[in-house]
N, C-alpha and C positions, 0 to 999 in steps of 0.2 A: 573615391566612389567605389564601394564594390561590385562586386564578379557577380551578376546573377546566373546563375549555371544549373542548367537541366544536367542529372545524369540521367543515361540509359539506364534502367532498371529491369531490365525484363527478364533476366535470369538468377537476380538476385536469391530468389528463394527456391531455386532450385537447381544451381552447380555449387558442388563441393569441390570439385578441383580446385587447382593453385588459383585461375581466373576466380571463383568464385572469392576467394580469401584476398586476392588483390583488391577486388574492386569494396570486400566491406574494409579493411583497411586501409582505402585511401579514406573513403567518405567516412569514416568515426574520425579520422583524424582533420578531415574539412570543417565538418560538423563543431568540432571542439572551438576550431579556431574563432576568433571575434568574426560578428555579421559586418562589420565595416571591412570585412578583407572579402570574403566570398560569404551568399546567399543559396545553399543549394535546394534544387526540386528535384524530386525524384520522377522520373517521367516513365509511366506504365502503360500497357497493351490496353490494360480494364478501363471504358469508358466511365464506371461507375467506381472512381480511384478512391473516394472514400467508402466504399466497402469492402477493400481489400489492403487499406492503411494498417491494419492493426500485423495483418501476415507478413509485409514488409521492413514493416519496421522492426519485426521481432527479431530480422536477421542482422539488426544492428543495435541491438542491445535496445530496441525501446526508444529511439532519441528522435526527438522532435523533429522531425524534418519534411516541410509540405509536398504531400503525391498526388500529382495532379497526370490525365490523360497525356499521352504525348502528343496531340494535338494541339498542346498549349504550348509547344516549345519555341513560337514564333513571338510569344511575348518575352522572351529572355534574351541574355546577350550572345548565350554560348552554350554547346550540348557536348559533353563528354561521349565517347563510345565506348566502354572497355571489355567490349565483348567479342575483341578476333572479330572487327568489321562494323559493318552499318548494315543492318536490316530493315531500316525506314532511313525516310532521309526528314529532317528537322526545318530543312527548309531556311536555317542563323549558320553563323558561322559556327562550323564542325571541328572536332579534335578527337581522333579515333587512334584508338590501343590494337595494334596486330602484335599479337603473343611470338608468332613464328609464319615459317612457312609450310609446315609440315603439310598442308592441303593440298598444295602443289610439290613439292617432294615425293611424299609420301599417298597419290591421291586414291583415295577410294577407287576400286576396281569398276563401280558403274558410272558409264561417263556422265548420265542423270543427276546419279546423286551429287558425284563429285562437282559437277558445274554449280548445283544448289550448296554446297556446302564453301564452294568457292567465291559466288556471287557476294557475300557482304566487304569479304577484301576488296575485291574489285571497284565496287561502290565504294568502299571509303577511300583509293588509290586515286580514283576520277573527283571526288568530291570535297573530302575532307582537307581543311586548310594545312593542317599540321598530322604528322604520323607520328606514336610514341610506339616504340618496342624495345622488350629484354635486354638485349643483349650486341654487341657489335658484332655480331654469327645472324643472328638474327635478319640487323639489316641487313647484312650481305646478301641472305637468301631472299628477302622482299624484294632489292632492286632487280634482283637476277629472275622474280616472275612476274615483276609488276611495276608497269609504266610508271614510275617515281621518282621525283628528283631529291638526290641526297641528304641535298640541303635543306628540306621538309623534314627528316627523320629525326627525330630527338632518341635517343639512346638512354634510360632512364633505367638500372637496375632494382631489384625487387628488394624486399626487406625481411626482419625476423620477427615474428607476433611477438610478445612481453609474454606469455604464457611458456614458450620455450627458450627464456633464456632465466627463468625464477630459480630458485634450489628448490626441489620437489621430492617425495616420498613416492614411493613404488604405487600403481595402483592394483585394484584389483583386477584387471584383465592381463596385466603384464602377467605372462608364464612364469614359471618358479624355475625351468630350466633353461639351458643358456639357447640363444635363438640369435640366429640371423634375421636382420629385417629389411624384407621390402614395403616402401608405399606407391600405391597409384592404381591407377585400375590396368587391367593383365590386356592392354592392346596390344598388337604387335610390337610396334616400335618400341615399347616402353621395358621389353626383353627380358620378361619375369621365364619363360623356356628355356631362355638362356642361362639363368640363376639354376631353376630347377635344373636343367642337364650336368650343369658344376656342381651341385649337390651331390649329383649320383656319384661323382671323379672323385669326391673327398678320401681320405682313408677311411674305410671303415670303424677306427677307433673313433673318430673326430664326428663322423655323420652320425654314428650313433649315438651321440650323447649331444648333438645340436637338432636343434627344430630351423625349419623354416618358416615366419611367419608372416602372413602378408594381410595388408592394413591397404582399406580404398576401393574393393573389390566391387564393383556394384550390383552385379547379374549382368552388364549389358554387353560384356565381352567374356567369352568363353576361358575357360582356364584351361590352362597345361593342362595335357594328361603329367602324374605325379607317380611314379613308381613305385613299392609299396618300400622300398629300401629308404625314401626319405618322409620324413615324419614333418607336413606340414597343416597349419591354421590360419586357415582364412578369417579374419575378423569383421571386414566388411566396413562399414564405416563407422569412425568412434570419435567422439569429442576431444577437443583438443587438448585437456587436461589428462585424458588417458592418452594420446597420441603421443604430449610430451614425456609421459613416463614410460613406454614403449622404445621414444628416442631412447632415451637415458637409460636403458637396460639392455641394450642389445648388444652384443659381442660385436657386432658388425652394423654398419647399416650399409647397402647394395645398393646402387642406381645403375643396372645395365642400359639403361635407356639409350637405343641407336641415334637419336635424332631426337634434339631437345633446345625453344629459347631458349630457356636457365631454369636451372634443375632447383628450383625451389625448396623441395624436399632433402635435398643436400644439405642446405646452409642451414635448415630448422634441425638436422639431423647433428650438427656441427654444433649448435648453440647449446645442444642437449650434454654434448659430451661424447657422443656414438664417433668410432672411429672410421669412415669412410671410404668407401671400395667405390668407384665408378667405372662408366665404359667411358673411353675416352673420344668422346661427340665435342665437338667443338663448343655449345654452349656450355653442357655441362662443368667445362673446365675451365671454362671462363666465369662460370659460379663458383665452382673450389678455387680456383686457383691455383696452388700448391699444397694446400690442407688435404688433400686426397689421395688416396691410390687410386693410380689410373691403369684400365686394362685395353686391351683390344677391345673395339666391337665383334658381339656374336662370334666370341671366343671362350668357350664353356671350358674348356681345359687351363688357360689364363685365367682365366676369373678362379678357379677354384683351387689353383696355386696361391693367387691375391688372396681369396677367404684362410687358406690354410696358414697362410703367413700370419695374417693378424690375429687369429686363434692362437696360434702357438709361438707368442713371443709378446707379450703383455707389456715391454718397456717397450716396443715399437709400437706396439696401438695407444701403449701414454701419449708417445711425440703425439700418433696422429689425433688423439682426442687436444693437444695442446695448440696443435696450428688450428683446427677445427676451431677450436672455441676465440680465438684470436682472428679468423677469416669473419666470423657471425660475427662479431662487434662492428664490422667494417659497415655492414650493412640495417640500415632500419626504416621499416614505413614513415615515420617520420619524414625521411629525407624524402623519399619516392615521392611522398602526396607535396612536397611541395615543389620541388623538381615539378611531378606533372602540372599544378597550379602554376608554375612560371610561366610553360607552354600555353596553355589555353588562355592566360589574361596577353601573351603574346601574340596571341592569335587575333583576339578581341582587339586590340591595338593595331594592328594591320589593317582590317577591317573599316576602321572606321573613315 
């Protein structure tokens, strides 16, 4: 009998973060699967879901999949959440994706906002039948802010799009000279100031003749101030086909990131061939692995030791491009989407 399953959809067509690439990559690879295994809907804010069918679906390449109000989700068996919480509640049995805990970690300075931004964890903590997250860092940080029994959490890692693991040609955005690369947008945690102030530490022979570039940037967080000694381009956000050739050229790829589920950006960086500099955050290294160089957190003189190593010694950044590309095989949306499809038709079985 298959899985009739509502996903959440309500952010689909407008997060490009890691969330937004998780959640089209489980559902293309649901989608593919036979309708005798699972049936999905797409479940949207717009009472008037077919006139906004055509925006939806274009973020999953076109594929036929029925979007109906969310109000329909009491005729189904089961509603995924992969949006870091519950923001309605469906009313069937629930299966909710918490990315991390940075909310409460790391919470917004307004205790307003921060309570609204916390409220759908919470709701799916009291609610939802099953809890999927990142990373085993991850759960640790959920039980430690959120009434949760362990044995609810399913531990389910992330995977690598087919786009960044192809053999591909330079594009045209990728720079002509050699670049350090960061991706993601410049919030605090995520330690692009940190990158920038190791820039400034490099030798002068090596900063001059490297860029720093950064990919993800959206407007909606403030960038470093950049001092005119280092030469950086923001690119802002680019398709994945330039994205993967930006991997695949960069001298470096960087993840200062202080506090991360799993550093996604890593393992797609990995799959490219980019040889890999992180801060050493508990998730993130539970994403590399050992494929990486790891530095201190919000350690700007570390880290630019780390950059300066793998610039200047090319049979060390072979290995690291060598374990890299041997770490990204480990992992693929394939497995993730059905990994998480085990959970929710186990949920659905519990239930009944």
């Amino acid at each position: 009998m298959p899985l009739n399953l509502g996903v959440d959809a309500w952010n689909l067509t407008g997060d490009r973060r890691g969330i937004g690439r998780y959640v089209r990559e489980i559902v293309r690879r649901w989608a593919s699967w036979r309708p005798d295994a699972v049936r999905l809907t797409l479940l949207v804010p717009e009472r008037a879901a077919w006139f906004v069918r055509r925006r939806y679906l274009r973020e999953l390449d076109g594929l036929d999949i029925p979007i109906r109000h969310r109000g329909a989700a009491r005729t189904l068996d089961a509603v995924w959440y992969p949006w870091n919480g519950m923001s309605w509640v469906a009313g069937v049995t629930s299966v909710a994706t918490l990315h991390d805990a940075s909310l409460f970690a790391i919470p917004p300075k307004d205790e307003r906002v921060a309570e609204k931004e916390q409220r759908p964890l919470r709701v799916a903590a009291a609610l939802a039948r099953w809890i999927i997250t990142d990373s085993q860092f991850s759960k640790t940080e959920l039980l430690r802010y959120l009434p949760l029994d362990p044995a609810r959490i399913e531990v389910i890692p992330l995977g690598v799009k087919d786009v960044f693991t192809r053999p591909r040609q330079a594009v045209a955005s990728e720079p002509a000279r050699r670049y350090v690369l960061f991706v993601g947008e410049p919030e605090a945690r995520k330690g692009l100031s940190t990158l920038v102030e190791a820039m400034t530490l490099l030798p002068e022979s090596i900063r001059s003749a490297t860029d720093l570039v950064i990919v993800g940037a959206s407007g909606q967080y403030a960038m470093p101030e950049v001092p005119d000694t280092v030469r950086v381009r923001s690119l802002g956000w680019v398709e994945d086909e330039a994205l993967a050739g930006l991997y695949a050229g960069a001298a470096a790829f960087v993840y200062p990131s202080e506090y991360e589920g799993f550093g996604l950006p890593m393992i797609e960086a990995m799959a490219c061939g980019a040889p890999v500099i992180a801060a050493d955050a508990p998730g993130s290294r539970e994403a590399g692995a050992d494929a990486a160089v790891y530095v201190q957190t919000a350690a700007p003189q570390e880290l630019a030791s780390a950059i300066q190593g793998v610039l200047a010694d090319p049979i060390g950044a072979n290995h690291l491009r060598e374990r890299g590309l041997a770490r990204a095989k480990e992992l693929s949306w394939e497995h993730t989407a059905r990994l998480t499809l085990d959970v929710v038709e186990r949920a659905r079985e519990e239930a009944r």
